[in-house]
DRENDO-1510 file (C-alpha; in Angstrom, 1 decimal, always signed):
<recs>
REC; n; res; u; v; w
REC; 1; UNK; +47.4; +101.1; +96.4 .
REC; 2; UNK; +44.6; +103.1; +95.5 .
REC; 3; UNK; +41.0; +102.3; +93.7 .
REC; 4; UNK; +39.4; +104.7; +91.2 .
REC; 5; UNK; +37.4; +104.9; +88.6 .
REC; 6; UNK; +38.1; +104.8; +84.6 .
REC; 7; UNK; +36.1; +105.0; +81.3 .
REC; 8; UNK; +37.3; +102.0; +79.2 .
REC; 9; UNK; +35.4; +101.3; +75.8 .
REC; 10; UNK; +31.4; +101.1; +76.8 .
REC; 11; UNK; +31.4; +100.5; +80.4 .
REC; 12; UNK; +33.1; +102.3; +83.4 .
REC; 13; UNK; +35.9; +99.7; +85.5 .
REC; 14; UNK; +36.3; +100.2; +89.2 .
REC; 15; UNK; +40.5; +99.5; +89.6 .
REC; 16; UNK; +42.9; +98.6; +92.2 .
REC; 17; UNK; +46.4; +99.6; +91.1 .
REC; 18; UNK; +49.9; +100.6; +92.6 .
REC; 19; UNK; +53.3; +101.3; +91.3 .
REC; 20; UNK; +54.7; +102.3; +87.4 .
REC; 21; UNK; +56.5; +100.6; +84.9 .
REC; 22; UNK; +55.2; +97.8; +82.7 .
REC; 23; UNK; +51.4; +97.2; +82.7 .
REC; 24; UNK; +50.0; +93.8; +84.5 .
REC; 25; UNK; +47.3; +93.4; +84.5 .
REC; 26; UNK; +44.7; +90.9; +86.9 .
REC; 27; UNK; +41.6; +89.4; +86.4 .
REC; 28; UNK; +39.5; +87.9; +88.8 .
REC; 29; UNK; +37.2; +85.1; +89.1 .
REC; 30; UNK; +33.5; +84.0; +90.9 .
REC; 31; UNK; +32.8; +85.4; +93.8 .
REC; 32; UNK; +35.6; +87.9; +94.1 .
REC; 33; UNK; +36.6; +91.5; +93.3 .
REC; 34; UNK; +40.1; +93.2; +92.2 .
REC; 35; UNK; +40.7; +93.5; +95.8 .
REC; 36; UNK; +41.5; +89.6; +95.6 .
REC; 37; UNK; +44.8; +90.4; +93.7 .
REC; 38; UNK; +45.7; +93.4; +96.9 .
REC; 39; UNK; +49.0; +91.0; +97.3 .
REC; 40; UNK; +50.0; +90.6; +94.7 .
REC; 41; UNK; +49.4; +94.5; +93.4 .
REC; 42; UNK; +51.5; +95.6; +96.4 .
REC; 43; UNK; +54.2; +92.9; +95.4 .
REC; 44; UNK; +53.9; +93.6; +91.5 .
REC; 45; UNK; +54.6; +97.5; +91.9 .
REC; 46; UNK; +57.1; +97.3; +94.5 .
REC; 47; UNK; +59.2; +95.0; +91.5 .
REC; 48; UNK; +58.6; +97.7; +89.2 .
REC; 49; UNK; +55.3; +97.1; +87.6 .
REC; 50; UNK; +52.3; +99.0; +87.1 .
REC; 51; UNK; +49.7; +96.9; +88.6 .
REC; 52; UNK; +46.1; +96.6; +88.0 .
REC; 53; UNK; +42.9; +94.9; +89.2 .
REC; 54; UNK; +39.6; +95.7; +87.8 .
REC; 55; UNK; +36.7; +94.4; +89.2 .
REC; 56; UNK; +35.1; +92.8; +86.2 .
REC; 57; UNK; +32.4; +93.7; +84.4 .
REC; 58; UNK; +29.0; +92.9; +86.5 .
REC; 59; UNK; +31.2; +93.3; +90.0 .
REC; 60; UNK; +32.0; +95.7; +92.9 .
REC; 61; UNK; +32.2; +99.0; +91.2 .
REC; 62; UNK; +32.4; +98.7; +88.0 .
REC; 63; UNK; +29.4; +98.8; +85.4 .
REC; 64; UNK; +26.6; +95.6; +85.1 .
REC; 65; UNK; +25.2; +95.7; +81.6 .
REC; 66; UNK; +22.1; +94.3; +81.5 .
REC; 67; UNK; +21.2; +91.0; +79.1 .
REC; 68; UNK; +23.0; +87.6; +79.7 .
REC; 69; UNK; +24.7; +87.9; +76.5 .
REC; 70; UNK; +26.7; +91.3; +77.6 .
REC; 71; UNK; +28.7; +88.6; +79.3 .
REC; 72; UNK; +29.9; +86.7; +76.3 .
REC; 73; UNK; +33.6; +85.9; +76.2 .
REC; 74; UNK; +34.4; +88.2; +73.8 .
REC; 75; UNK; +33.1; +91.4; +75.7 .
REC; 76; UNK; +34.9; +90.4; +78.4 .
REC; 77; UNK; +38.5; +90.5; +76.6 .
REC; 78; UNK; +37.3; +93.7; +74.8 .
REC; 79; UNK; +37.1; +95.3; +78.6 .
REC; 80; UNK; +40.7; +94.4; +79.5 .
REC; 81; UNK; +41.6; +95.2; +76.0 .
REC; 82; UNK; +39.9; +98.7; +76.4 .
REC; 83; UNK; +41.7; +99.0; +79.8 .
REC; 84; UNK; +45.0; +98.9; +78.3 .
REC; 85; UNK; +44.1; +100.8; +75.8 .
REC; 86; UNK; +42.4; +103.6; +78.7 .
REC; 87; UNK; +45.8; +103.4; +80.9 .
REC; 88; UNK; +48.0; +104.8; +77.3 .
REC; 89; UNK; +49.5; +101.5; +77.2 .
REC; 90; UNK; +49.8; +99.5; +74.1 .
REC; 91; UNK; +51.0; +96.1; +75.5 .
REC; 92; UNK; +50.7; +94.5; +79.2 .
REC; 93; UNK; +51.4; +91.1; +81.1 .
REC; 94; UNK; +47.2; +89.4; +81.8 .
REC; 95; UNK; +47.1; +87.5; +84.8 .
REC; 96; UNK; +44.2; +85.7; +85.5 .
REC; 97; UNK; +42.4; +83.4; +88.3 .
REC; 98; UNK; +39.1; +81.4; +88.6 .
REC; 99; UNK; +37.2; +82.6; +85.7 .
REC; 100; UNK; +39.4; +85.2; +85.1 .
REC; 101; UNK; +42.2; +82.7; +83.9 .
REC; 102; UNK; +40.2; +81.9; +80.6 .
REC; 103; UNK; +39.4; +86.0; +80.1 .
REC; 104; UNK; +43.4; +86.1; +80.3 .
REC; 105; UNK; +44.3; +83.2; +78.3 .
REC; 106; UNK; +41.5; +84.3; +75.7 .
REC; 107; UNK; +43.5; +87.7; +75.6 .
REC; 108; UNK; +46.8; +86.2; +75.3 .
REC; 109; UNK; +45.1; +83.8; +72.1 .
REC; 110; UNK; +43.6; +86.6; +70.2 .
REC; 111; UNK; +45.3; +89.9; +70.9 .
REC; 112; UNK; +49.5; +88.5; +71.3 .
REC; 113; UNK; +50.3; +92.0; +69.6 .
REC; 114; UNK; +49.1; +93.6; +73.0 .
REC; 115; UNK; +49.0; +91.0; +75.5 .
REC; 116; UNK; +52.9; +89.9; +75.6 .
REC; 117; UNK; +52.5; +87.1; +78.3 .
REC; 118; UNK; +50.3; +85.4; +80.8 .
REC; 119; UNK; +49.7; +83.9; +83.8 .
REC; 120; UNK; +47.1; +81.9; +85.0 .
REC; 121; UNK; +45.8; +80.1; +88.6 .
REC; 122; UNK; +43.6; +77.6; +88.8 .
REC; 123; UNK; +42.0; +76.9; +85.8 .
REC; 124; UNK; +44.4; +75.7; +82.9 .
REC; 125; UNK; +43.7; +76.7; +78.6 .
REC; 126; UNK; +41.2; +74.3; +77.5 .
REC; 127; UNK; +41.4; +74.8; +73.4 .
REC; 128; UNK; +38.1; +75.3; +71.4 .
REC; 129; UNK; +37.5; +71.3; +70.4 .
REC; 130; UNK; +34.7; +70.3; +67.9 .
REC; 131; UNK; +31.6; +68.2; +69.0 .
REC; 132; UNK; +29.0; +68.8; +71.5 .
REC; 133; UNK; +29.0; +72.6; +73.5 .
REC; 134; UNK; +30.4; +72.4; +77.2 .
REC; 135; UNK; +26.3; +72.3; +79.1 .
REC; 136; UNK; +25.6; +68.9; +77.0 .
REC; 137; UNK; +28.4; +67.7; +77.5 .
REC; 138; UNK; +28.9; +68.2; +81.7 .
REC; 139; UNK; +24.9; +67.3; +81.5 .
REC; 140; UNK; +25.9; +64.1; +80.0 .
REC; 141; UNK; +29.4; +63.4; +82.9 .
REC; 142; UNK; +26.8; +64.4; +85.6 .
REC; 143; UNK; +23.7; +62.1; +84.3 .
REC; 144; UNK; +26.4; +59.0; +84.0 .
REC; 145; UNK; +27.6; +59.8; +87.7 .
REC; 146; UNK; +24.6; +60.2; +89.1 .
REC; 147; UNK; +25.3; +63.7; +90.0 .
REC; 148; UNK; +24.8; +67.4; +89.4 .
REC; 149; UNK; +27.0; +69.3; +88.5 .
REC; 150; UNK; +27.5; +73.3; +89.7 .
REC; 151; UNK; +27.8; +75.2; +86.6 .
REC; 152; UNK; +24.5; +73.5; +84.9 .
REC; 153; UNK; +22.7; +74.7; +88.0 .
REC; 154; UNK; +23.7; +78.1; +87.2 .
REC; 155; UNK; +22.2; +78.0; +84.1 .
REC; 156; UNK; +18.7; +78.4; +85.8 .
REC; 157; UNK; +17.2; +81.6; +86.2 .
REC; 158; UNK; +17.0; +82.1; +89.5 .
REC; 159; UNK; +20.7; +80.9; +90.3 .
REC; 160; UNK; +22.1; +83.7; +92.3 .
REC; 161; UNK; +18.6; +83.6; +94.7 .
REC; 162; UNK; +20.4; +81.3; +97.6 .
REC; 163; UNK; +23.6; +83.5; +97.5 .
REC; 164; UNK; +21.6; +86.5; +97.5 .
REC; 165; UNK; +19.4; +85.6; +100.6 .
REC; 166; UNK; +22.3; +85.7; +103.0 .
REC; 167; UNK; +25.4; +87.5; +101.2 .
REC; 168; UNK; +27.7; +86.7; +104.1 .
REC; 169; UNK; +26.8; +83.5; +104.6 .
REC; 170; UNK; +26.7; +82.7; +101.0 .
REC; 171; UNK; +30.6; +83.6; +100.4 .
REC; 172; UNK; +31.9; +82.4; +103.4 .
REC; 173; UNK; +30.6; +78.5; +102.4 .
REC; 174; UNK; +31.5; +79.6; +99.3 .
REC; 175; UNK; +35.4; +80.2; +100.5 .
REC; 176; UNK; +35.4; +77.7; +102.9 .
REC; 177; UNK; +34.5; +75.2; +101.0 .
REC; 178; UNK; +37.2; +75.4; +98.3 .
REC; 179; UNK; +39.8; +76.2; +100.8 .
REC; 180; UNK; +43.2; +74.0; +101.1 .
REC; 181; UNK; +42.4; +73.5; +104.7 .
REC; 182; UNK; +39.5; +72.8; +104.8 .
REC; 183; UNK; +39.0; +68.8; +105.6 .
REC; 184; UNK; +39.2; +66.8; +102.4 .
REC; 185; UNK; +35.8; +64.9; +103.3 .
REC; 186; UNK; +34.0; +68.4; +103.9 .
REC; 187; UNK; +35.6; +69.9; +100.8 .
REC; 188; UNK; +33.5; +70.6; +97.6 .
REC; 189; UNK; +33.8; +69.1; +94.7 .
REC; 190; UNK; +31.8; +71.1; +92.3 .
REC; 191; UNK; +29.6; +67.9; +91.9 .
REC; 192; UNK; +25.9; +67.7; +93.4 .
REC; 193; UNK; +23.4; +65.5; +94.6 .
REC; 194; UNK; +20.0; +65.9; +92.5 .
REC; 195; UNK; +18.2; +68.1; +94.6 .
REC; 196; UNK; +20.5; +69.6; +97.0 .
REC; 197; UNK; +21.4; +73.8; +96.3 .
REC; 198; UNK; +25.2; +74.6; +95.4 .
REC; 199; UNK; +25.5; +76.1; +99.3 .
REC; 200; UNK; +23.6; +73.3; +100.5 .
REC; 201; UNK; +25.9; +70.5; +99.3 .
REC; 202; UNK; +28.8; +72.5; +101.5 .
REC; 203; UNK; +26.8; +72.0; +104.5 .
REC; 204; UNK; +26.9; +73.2; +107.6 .
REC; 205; UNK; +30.0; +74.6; +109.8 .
REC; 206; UNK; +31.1; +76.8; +107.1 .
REC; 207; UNK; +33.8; +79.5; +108.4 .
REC; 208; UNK; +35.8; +82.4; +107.3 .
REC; 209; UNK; +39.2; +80.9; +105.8 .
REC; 210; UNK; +42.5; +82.1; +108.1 .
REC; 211; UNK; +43.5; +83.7; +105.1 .
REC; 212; UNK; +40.8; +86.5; +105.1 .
REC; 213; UNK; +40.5; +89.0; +107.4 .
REC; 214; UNK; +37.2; +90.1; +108.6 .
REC; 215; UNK; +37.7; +93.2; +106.9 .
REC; 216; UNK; +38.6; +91.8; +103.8 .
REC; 217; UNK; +35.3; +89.2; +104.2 .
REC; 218; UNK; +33.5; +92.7; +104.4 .
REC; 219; UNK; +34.5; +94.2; +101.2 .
REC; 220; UNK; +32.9; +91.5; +99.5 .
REC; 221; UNK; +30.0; +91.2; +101.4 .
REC; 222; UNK; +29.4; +95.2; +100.7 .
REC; 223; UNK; +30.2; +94.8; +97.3 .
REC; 224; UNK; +27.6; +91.7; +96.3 .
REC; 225; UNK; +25.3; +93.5; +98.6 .
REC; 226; UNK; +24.9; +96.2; +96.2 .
REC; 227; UNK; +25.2; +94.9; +92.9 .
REC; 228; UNK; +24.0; +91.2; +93.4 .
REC; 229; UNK; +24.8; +88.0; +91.8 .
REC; 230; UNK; +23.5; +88.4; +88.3 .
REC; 231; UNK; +25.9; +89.9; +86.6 .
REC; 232; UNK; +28.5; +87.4; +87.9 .
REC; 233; UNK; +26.4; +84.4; +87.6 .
REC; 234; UNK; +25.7; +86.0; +83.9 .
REC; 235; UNK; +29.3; +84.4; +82.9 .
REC; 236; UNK; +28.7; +81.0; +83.2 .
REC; 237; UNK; +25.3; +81.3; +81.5 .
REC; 238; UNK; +27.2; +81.9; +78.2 .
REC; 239; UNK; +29.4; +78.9; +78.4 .
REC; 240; UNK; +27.7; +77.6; +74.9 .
REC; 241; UNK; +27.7; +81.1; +73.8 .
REC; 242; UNK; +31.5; +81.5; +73.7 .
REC; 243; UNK; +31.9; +77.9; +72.3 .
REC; 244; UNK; +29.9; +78.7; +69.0 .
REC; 245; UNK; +31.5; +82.5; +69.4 .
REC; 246; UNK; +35.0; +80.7; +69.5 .
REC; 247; UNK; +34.7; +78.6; +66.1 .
REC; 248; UNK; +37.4; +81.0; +64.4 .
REC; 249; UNK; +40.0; +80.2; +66.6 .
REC; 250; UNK; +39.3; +76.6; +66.3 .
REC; 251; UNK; +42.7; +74.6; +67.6 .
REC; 252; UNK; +45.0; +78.0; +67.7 .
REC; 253; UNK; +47.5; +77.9; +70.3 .
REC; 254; UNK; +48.4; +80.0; +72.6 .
REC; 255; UNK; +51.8; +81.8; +71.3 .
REC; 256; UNK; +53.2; +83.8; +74.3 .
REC; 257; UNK; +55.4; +82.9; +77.2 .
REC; 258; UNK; +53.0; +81.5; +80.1 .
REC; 259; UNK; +52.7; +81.0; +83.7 .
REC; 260; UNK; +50.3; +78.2; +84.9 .
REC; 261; UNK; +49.9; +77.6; +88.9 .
REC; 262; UNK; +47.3; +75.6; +90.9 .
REC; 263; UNK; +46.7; +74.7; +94.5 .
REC; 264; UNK; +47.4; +70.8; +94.7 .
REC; 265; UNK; +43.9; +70.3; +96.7 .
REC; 266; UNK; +42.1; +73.0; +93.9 .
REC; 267; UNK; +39.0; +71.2; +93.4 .
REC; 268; UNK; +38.7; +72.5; +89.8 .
REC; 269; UNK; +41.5; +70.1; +89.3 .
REC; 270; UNK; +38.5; +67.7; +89.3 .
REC; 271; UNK; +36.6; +69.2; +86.2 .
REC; 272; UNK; +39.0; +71.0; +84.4 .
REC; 273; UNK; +39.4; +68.2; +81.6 .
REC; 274; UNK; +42.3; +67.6; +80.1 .
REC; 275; UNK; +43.5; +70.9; +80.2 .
REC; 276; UNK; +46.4; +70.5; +83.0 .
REC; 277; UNK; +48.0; +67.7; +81.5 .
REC; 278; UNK; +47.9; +68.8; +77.9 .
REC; 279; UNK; +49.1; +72.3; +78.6 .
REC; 280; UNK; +52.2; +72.2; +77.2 .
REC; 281; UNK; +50.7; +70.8; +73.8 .
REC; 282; UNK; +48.8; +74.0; +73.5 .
REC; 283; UNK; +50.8; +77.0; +75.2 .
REC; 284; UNK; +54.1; +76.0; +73.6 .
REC; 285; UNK; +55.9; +78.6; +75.5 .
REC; 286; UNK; +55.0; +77.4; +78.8 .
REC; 287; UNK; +57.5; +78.7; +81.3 .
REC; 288; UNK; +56.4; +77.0; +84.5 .
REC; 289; UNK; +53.8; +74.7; +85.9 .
REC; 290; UNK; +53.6; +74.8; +89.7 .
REC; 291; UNK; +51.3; +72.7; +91.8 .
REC; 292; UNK; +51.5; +74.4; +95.6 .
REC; 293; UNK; +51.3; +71.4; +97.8 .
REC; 294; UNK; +48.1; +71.8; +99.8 .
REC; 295; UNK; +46.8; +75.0; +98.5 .
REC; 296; UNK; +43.2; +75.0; +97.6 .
REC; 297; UNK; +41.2; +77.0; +95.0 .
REC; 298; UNK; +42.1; +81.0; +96.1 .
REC; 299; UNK; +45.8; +80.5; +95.7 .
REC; 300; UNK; +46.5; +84.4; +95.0 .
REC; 301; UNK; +44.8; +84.7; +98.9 .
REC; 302; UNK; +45.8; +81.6; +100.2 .
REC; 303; UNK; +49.4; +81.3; +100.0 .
REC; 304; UNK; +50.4; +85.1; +98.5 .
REC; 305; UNK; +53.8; +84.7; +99.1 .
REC; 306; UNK; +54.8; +82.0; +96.7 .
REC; 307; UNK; +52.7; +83.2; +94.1 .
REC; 308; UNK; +54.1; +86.2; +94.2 .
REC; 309; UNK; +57.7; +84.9; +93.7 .
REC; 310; UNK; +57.0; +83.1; +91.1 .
REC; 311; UNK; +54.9; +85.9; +89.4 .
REC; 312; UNK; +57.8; +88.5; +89.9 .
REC; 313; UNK; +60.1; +85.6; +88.4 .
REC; 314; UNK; +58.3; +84.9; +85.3 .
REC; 315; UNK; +57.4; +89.0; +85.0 .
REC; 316; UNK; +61.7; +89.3; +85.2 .
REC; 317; UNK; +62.4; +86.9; +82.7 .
REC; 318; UNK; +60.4; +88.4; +79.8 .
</recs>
């Protein structure tokens, strides 16, 4: 594998990449880099892919545009569009995770002429549905629980201040606490008490998951330590921006063979909707649906090994 750097469209994209062939290529969620999908590049190229990783836009080395709206939904499909288009390729395989899984499904739903299939982890298609925008509406599931919920607190504008007063600290809990082994009562759930910070509701006791490596706990650290939080955080501040962006494509479905996987103790499995269940409604082409008992939320680092086989599967049987 090697990283470099490449001008794609308006912004310049730090990627990890390996190997020739077909394009895949992987996009990352919150808090991570490319270097989360270093397995499963080395696996990818060694089956005779061309494998790549950005770090998305507002992360590790590639460009932070300033403004919360340079994060809207749309700019972030034009990036991996642009990076196709960057790497001479007119067609690849998106993979995505975390919050990178709805940049890939978005790419597979509006561009299908370039992005020939997908694969996501974690977080399953959730179709553009009339009504009420997504902050109302988990405002109004938190209020009736009595809760908080994460993603309305990182609508506040100084959000990224508690991961950005102790980097290491901050993505440790952050790992830890959606990790498969971590104990179930100790887990989070992405729900709050009024009051307490996202890191505080994980509590104390926090450690590095098995999975990483000191090193690898490292990379991030340096990375967040330079660029900060904003950026990232930046994406979830424009969840009611990509809802009113996405009227146009208002119940389409998603048209191209697809991959869905998800750690059985992910706890985005506990706000996700009805996404999971109705998957097969809306990606019609739906080629597998794999729930890896006890996994948790960083399945592409957690348990590499079966997520490459059944990547390189699906990738085989295009």
């Amino acid at each position: 594998m090697q990283s470099r750097l490449i001008k794609t469209g308006t912004i310049t994209q730090n990627i990890l990449e390996a190997g020739s062939g077909p394009l895949v290529v992987f996009c990352h969620g919150f808090p991570e880099l490319g270097h989360s999908w270093r397995h499963q590049v080395e696996a990818v190229a060694a089956a005779g892919y061309h494998a790549v990783a950005p770090d998305m836009r507002g992360y590790g080395g590639t460009d932070a545009p300033e403004g919360v709206e340079a994060y809207a939904i749309l700019q972030l499909v034009g990036d991996i569009v642009a990076l196709v288009q960057a790497l001479g390729e007119a067609q690849a395989v998106v993979v995505g995770h975390d919050w990178g899984a709805p940049v890939a499904w978005a790419c597979a739903l509006l561009r299908p002429d370039m992005f020939r299939a997908v694969a996501c982890l974690s977080v399953p298609f959730n179709p553009r549905r009339a009504g009420r925008p997504p902050i109302p509406t988990f405002r109004a599931i938190a209020k009736a629980m009595g809760k908080d919920f994460y993603m309305l607190r990182f609508q506040e504008p100084d959000a990224e201040a508690e991961f950005e007063a102790d980097i290491e600290k901050g993505l440790t809990t952050a790992f830890w606490s959606y990790d498969g082994a971590t104990p179930d009562d100790r887990r989070g759930s992405g729900f709050l008490e009024p009051g307490v910070s996202f890191l505080g509701a994980m509590g104390e006791g926090a450690v590095r998951p098995a999975w990483m490596s000191a090193e690898d706990l490292k990379v991030y650290v340096d990375a967040f330590a330079a660029k900060g939080f904003t950026g990232p955080i930046n994406w979830y501040r424009n969840l009611d921006r990509n809802w009113e962006l996405g009227a146009f494509h208002q119940d389409k479905k998603v048209s191209v063979p697809a991959l869905f996987m998800v750690g059985e103790k992910d706890p985005v499995r506990g706000y996700s909707g009805s996404g999971e269940a109705e998957l097969e409604q809306w990606v019609p082409d739906l080629r597998g649906k794999i729930v890896v008992p006890g996994a948790g939320h960083w399945l592409q680092q957690e348990r590499p090994d079966e997520v490459n086989a059944a990547l390189t599967a699906f990738l085989g049987s295009l």
